[in-house]
mmCIF file of the C-alpha atoms, coordinates in Angstrom:
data_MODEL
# 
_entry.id   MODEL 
# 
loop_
_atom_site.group_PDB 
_atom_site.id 
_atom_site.type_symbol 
_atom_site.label_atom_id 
_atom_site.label_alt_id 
_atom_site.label_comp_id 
_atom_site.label_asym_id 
_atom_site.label_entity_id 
_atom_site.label_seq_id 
_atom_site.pdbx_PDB_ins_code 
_atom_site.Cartn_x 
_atom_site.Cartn_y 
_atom_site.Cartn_z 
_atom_site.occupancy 
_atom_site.B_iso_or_equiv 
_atom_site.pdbx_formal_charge 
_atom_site.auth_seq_id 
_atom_site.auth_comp_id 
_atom_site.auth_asym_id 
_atom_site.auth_atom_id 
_atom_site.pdbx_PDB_model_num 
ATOM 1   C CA . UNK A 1 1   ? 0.000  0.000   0.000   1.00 0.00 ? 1   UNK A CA 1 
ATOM 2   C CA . UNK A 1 2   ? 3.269  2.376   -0.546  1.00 0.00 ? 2   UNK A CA 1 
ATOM 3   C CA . UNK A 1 3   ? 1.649  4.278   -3.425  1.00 0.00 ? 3   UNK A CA 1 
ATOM 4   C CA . UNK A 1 4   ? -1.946 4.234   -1.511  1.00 0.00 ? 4   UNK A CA 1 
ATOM 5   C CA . UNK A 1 5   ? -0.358 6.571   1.352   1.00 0.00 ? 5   UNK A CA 1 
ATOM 6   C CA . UNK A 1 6   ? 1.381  8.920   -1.250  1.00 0.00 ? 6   UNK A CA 1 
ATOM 7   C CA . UNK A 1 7   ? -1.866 9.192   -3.521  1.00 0.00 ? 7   UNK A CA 1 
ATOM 8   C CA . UNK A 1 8   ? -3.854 10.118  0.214   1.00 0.00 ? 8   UNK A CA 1 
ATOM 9   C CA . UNK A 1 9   ? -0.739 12.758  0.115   1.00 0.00 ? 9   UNK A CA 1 
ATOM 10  C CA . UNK A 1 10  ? -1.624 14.171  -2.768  1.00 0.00 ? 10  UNK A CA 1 
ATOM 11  C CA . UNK A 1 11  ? -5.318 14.468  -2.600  1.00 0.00 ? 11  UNK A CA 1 
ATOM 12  C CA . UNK A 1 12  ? -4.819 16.456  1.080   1.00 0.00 ? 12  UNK A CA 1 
ATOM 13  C CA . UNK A 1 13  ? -2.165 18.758  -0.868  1.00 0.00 ? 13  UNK A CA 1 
ATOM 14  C CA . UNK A 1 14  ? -5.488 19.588  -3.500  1.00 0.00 ? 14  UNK A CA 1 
ATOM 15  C CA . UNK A 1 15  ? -7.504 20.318  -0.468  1.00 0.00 ? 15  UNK A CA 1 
ATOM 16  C CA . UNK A 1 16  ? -4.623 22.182  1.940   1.00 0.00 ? 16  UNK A CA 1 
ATOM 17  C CA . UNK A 1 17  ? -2.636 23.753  -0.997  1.00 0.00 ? 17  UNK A CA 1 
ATOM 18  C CA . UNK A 1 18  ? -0.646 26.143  2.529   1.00 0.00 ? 18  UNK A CA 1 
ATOM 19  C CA . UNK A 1 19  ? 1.261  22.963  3.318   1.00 0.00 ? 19  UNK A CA 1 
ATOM 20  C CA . UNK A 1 20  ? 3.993  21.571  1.824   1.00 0.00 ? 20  UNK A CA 1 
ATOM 21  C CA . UNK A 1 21  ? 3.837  18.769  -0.221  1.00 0.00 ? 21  UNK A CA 1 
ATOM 22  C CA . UNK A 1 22  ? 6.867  17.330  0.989   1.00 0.00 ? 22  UNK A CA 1 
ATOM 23  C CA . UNK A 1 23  ? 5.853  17.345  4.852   1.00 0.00 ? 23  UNK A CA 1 
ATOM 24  C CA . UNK A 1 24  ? 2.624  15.593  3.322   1.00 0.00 ? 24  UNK A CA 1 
ATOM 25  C CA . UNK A 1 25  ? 4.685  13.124  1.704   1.00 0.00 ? 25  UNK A CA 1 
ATOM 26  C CA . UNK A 1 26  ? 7.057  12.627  4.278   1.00 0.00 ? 26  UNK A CA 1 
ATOM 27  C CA . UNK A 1 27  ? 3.970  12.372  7.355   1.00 0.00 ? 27  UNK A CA 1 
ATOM 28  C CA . UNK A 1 28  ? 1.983  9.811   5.201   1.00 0.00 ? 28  UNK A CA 1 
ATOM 29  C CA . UNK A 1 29  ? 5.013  7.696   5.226   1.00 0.00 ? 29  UNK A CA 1 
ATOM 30  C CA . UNK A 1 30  ? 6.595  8.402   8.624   1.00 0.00 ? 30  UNK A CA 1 
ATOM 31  C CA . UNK A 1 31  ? 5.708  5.267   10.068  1.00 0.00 ? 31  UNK A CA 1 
ATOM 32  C CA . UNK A 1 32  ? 7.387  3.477   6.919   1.00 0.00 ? 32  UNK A CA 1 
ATOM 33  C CA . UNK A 1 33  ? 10.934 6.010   7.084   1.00 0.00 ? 33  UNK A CA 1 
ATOM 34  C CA . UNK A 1 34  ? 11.443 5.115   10.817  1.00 0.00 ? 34  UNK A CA 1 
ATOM 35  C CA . UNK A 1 35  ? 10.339 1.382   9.775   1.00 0.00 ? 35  UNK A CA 1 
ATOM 36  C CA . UNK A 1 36  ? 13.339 1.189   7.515   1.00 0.00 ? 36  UNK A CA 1 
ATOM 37  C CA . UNK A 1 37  ? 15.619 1.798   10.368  1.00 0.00 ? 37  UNK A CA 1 
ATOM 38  C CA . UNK A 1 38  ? 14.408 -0.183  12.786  1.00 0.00 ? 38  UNK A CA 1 
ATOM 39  C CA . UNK A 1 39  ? 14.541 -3.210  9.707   1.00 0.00 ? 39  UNK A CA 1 
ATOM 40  C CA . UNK A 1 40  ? 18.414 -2.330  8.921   1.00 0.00 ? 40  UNK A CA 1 
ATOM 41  C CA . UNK A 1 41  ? 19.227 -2.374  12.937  1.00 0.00 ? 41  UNK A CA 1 
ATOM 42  C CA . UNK A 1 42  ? 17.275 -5.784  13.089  1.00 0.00 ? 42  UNK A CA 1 
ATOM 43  C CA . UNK A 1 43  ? 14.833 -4.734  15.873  1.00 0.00 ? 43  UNK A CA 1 
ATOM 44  C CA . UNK A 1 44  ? 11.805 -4.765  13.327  1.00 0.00 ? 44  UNK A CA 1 
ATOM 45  C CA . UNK A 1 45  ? 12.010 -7.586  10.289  1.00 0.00 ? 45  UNK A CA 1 
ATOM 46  C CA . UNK A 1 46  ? 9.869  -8.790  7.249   1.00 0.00 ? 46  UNK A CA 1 
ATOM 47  C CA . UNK A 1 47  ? 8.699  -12.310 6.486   1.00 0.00 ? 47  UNK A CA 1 
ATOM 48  C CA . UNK A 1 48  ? 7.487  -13.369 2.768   1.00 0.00 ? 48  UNK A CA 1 
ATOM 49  C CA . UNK A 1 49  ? 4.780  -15.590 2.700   1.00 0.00 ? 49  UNK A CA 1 
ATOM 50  C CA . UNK A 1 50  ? 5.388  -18.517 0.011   1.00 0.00 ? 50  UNK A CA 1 
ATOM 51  C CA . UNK A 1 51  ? 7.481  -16.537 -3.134  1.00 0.00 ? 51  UNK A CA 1 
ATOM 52  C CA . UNK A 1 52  ? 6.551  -13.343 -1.394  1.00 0.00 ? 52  UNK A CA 1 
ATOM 53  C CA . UNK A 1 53  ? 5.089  -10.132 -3.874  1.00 0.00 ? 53  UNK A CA 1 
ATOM 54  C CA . UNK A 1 54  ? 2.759  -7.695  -3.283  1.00 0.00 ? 54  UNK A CA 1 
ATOM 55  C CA . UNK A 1 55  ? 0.839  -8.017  0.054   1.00 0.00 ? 55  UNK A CA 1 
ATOM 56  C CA . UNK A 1 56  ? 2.378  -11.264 0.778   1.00 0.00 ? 56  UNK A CA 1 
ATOM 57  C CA . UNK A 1 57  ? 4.383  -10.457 3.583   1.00 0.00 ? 57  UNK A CA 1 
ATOM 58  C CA . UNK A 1 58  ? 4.334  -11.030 7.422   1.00 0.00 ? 58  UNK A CA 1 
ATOM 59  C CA . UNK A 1 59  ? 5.528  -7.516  9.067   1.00 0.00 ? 59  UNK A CA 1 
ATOM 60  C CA . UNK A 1 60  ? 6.939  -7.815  12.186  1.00 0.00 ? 60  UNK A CA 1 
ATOM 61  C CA . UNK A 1 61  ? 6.865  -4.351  13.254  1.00 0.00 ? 61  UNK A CA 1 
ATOM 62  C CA . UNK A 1 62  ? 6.150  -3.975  16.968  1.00 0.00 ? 62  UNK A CA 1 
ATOM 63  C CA . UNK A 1 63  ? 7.295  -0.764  17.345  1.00 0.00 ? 63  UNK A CA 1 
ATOM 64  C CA . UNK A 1 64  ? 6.588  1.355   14.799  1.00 0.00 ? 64  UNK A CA 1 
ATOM 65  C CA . UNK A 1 65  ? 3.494  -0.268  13.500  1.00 0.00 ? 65  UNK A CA 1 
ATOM 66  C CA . UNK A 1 66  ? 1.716  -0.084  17.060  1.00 0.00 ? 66  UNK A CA 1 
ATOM 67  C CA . UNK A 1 67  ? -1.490 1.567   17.976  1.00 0.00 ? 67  UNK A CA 1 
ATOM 68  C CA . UNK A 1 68  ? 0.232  3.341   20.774  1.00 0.00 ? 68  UNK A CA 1 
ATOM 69  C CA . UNK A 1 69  ? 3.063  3.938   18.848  1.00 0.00 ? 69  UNK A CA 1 
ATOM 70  C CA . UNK A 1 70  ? 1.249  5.515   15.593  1.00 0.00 ? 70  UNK A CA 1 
ATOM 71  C CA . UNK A 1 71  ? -0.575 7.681   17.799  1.00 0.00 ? 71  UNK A CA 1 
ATOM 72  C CA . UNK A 1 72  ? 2.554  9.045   19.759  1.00 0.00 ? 72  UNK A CA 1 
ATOM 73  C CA . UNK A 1 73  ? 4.479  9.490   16.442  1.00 0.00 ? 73  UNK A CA 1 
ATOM 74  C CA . UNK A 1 74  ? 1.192  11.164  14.841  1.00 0.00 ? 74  UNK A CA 1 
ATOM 75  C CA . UNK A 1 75  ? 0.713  13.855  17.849  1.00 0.00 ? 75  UNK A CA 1 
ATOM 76  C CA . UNK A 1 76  ? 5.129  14.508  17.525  1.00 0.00 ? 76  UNK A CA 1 
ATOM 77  C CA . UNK A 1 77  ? 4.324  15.251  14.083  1.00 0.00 ? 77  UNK A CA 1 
ATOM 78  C CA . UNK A 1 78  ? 1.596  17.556  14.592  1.00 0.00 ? 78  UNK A CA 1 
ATOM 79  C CA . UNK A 1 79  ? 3.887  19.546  17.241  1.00 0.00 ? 79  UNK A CA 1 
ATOM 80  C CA . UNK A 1 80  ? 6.676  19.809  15.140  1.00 0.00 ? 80  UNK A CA 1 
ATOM 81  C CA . UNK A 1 81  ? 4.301  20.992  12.376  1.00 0.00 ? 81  UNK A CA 1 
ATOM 82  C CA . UNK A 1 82  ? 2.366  23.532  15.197  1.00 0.00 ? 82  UNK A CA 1 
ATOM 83  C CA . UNK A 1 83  ? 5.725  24.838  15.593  1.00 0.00 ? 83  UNK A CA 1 
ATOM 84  C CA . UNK A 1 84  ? 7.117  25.197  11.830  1.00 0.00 ? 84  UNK A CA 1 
ATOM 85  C CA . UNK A 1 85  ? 3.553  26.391  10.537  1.00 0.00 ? 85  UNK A CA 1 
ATOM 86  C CA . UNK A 1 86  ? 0.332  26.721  12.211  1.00 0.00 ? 86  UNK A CA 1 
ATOM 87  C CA . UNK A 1 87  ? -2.050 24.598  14.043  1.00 0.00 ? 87  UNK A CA 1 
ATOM 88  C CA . UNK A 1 88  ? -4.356 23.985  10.687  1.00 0.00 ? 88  UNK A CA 1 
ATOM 89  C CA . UNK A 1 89  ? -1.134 22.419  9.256   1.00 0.00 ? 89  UNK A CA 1 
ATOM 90  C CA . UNK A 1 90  ? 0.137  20.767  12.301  1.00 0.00 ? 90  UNK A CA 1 
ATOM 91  C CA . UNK A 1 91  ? -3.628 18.723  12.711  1.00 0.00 ? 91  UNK A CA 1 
ATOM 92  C CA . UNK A 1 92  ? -3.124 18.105  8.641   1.00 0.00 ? 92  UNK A CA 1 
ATOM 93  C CA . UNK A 1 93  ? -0.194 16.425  9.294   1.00 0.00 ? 93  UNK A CA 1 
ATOM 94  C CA . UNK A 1 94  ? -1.134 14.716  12.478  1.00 0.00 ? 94  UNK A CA 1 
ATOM 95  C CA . UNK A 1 95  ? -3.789 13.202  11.002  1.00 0.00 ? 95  UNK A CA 1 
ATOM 96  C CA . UNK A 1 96  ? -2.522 12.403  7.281   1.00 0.00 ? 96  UNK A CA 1 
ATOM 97  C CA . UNK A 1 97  ? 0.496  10.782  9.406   1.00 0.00 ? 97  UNK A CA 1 
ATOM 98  C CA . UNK A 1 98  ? -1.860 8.673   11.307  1.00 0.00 ? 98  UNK A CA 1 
ATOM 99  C CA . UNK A 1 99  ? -3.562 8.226   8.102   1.00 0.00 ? 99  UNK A CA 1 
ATOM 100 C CA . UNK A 1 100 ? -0.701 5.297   7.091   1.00 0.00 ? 100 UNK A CA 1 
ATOM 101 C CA . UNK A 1 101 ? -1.701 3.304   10.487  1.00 0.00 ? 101 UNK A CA 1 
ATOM 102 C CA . UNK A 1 102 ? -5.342 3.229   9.414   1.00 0.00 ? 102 UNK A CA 1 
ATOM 103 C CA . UNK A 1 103 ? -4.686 1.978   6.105   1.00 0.00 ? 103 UNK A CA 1 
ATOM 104 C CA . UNK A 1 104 ? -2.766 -0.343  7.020   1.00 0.00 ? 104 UNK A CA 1 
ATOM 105 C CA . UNK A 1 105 ? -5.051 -1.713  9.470   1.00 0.00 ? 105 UNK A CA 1 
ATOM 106 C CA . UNK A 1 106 ? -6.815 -2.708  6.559   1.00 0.00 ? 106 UNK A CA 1 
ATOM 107 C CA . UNK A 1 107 ? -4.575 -3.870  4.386   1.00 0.00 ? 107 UNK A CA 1 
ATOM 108 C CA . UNK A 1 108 ? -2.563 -5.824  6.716   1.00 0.00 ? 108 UNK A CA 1 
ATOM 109 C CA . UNK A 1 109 ? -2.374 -9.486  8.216   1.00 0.00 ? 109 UNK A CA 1 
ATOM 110 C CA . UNK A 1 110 ? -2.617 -9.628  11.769  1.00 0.00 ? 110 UNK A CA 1 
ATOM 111 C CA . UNK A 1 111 ? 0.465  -8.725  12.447  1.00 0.00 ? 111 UNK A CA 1 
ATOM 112 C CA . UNK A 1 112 ? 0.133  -4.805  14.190  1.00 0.00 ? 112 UNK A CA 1 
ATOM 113 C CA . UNK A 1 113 ? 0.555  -4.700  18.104  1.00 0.00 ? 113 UNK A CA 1 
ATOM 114 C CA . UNK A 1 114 ? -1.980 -2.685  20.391  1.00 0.00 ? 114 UNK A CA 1 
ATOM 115 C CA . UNK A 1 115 ? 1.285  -1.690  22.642  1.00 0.00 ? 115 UNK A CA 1 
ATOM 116 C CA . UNK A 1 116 ? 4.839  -0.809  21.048  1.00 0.00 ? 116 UNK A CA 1 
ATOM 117 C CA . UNK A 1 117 ? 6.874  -3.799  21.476  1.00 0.00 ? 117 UNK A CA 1 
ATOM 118 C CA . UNK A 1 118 ? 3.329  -6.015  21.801  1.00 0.00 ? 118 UNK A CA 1 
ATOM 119 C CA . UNK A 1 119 ? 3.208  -5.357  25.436  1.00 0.00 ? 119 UNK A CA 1 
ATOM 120 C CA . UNK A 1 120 ? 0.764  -7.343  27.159  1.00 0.00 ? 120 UNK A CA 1 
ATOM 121 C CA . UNK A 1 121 ? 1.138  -9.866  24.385  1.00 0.00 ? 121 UNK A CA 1 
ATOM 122 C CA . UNK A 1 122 ? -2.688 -8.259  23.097  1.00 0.00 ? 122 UNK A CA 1 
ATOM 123 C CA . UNK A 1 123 ? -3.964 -10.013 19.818  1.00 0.00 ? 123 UNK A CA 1 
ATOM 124 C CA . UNK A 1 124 ? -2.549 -8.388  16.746  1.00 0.00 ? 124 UNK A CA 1 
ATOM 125 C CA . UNK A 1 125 ? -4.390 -6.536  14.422  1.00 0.00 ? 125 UNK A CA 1 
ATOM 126 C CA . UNK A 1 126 ? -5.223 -6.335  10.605  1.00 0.00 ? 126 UNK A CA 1 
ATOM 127 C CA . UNK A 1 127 ? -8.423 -6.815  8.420   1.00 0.00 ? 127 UNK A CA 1 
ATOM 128 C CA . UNK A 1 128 ? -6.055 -8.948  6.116   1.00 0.00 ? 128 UNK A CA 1 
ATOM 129 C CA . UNK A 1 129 ? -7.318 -7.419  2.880   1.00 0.00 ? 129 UNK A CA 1 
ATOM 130 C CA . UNK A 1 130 ? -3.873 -8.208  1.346   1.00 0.00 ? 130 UNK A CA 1 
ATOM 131 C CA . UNK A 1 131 ? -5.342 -12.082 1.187   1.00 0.00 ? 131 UNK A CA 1 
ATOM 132 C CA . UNK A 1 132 ? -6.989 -10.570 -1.811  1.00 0.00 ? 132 UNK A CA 1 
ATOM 133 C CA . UNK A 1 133 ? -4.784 -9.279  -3.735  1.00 0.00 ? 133 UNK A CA 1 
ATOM 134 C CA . UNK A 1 134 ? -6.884 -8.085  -6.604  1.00 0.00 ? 134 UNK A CA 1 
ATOM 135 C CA . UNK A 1 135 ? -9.138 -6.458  -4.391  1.00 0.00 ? 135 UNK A CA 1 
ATOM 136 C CA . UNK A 1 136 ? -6.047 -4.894  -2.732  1.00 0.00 ? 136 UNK A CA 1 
ATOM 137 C CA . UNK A 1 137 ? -4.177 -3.439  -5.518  1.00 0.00 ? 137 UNK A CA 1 
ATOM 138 C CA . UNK A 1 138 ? -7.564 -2.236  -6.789  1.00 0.00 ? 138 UNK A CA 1 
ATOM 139 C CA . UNK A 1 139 ? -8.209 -0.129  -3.501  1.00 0.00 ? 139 UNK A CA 1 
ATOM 140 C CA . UNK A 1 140 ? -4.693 1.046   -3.918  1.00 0.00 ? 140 UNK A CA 1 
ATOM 141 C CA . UNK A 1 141 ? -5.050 2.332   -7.750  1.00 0.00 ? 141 UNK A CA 1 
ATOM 142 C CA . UNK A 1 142 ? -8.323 4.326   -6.378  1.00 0.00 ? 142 UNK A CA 1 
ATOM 143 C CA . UNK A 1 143 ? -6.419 6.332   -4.125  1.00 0.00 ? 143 UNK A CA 1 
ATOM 144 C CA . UNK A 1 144 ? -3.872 6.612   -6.221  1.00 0.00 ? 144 UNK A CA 1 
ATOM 145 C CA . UNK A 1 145 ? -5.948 7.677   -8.865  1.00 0.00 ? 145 UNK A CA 1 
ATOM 146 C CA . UNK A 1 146 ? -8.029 9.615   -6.667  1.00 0.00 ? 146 UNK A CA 1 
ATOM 147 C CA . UNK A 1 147 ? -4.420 11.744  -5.272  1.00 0.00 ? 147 UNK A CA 1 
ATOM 148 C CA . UNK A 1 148 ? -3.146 12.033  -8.983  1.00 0.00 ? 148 UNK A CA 1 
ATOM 149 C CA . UNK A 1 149 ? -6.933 13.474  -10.229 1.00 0.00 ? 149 UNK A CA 1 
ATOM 150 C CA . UNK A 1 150 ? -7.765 16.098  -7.221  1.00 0.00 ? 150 UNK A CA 1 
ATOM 151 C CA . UNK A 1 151 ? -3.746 16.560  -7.548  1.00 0.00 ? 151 UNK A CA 1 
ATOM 152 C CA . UNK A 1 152 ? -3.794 17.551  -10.859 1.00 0.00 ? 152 UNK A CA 1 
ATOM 153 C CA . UNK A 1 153 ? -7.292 19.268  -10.897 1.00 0.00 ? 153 UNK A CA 1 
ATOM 154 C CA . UNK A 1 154 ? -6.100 21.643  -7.754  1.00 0.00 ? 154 UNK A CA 1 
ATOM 155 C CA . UNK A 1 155 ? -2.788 23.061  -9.466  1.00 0.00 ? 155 UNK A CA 1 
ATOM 156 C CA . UNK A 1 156 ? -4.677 23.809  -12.596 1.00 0.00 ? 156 UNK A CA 1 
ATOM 157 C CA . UNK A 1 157 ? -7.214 25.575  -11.070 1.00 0.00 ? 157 UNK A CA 1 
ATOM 158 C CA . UNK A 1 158 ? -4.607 27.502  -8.803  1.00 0.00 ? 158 UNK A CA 1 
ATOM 159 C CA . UNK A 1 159 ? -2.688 28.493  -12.261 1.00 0.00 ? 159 UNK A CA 1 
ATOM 160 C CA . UNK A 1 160 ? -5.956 29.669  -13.746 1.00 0.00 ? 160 UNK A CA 1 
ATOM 161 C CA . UNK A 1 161 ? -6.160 32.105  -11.012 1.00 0.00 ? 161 UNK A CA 1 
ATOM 162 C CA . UNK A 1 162 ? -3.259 34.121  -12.233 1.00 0.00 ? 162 UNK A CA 1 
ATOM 163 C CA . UNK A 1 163 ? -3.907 37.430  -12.624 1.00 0.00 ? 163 UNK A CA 1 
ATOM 164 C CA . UNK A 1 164 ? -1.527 39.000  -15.333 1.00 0.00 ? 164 UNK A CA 1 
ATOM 165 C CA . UNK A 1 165 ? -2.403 37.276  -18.915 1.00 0.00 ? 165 UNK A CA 1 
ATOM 166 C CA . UNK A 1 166 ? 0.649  36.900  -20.154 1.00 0.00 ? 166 UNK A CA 1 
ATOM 167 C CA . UNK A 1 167 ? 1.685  34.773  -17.001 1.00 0.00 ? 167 UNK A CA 1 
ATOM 168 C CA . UNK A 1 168 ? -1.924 33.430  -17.094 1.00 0.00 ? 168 UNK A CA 1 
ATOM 169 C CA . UNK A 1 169 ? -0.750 31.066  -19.994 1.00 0.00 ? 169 UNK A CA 1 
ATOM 170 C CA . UNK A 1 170 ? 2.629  29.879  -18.457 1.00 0.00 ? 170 UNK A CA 1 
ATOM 171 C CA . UNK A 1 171 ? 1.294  29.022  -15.462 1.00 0.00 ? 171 UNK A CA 1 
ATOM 172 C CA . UNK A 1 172 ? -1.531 26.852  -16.928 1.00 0.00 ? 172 UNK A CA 1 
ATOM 173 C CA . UNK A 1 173 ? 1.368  25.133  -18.793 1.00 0.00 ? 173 UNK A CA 1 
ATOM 174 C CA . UNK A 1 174 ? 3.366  24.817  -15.664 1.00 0.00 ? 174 UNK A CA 1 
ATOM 175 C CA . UNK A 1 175 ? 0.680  23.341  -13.943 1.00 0.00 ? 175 UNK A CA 1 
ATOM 176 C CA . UNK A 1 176 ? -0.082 20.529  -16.607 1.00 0.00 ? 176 UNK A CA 1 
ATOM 177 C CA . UNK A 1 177 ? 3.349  19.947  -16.477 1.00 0.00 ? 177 UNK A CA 1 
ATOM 178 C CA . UNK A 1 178 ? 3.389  19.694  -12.886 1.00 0.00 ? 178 UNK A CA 1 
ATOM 179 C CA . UNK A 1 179 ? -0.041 18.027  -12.593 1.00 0.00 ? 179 UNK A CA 1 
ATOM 180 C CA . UNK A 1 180 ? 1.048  15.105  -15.057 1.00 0.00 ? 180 UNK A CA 1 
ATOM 181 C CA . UNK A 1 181 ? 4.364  14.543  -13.110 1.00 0.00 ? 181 UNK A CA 1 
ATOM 182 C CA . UNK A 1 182 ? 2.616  14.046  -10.181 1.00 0.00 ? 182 UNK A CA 1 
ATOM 183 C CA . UNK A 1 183 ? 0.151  11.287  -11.882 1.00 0.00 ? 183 UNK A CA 1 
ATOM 184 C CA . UNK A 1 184 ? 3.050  9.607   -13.319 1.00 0.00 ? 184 UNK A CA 1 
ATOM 185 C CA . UNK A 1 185 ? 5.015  9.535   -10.539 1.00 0.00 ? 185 UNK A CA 1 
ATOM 186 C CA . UNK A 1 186 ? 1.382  8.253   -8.295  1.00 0.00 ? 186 UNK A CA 1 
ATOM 187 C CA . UNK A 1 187 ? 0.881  5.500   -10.849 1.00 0.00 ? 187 UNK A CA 1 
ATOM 188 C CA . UNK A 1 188 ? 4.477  4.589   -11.117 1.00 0.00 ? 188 UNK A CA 1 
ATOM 189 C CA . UNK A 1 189 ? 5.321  3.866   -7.343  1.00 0.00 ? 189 UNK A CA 1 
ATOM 190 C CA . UNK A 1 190 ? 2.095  1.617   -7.581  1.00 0.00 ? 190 UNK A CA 1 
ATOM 191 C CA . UNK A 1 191 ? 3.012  -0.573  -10.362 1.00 0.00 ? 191 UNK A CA 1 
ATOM 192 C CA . UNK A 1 192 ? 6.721  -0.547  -8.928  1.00 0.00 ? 192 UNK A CA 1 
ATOM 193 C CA . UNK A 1 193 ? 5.495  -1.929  -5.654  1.00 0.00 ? 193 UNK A CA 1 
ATOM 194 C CA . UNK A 1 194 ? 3.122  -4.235  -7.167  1.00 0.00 ? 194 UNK A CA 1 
ATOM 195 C CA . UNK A 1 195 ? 5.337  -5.836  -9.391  1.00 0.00 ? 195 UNK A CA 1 
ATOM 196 C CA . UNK A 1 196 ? 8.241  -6.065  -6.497  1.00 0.00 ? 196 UNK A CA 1 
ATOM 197 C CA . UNK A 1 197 ? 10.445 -3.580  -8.596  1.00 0.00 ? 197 UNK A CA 1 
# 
């Protein structure tokens, strides 16, 4: 679901055009960055299931893919983002970095603790839609194509909006431009992903 969480990114950016799109990008995938070092220090590891491939992986994350832990990480980003911005932007990011435990929950196996570390030894959670991979991959394309379309649509209408003419026409240029990179880009981290690229 690596492309789902950046095509979420992208669809908040249409709606919250004041905050950077790279603090959206980097809070929807927070949980994943800090995931990566806990994997190369060996605290946190991945197991394939059969050949492995898309979905078919056992995550044992304890620590960053915790309840607990998702919820402390979400409310550091939204202070950091209080502080740097404002409090509209720190609750966007907040949320949109929660936003990657949620989906997941869906997504995943059972394999995300209550308590960091599974303290308590609680069942795990996940609604396992990743047993279905078509049915996976196709809620992934929707938000990705959902990001890429309210992506595109937002910086088109914000170059239309230009006041002097003759920058009128560059801007609505730039923006395709910009609009279609983003798309690509959306539909090219799925299809990486999905094939195991």
């Amino acid at each position: 679901m690596f492309a789902g969480h950046f095509g979420l990114a992208a669809a908040v950016k249409a709606m919250e055009p004041q905050v950077p799109l790279w603090a959206l990008m980097a809070s929807t995938q927070l949980m994943d960055i800090v995931f990566i070092s806990l994997l190369l220090s060996g605290v946190e590891s991945l197991e394939p299931i059969g050949d492995g491939g898309y979905g078919k992986t056992i995550i044992h994350a304890d620590y960053t893919h915790s309840l607990v832990g998702a919820l402390l990480r979400s409310a550091i980003a939204c202070f950091i983002a209080w502080r740097i911005w404002n409090m509209r932007s720190a609750i966007v990011i907040g949320s949109l970095t929660f936003s990657h435990w949620l989906i997941d929950l869906v997504v995943h196996r059972s394999d995300m603790p209550f308590f960091p570390g599974n303290w308590g030894d609680l069942p795990l959670l996940g609604f396992q839609l990743w047993q279905f991979p078509a049915i996976s991959a196709a809620a992934e394309i929707v938000l990705v194509l959902i990001g890429a379309i309210l992506y595109f649509r937002s910086v088109i209408a914000r170059a239309k909006k230009t006041e002097k003419i003759e920058k009128k026409s560059k801007a609505i240029k730039q923006a395709y431009g910009i609009g279609s990179l983003m798309a690509f880009f959306l539909v090219l981290t799925f299809v990486t992903d999905y094939l195991g690229l």
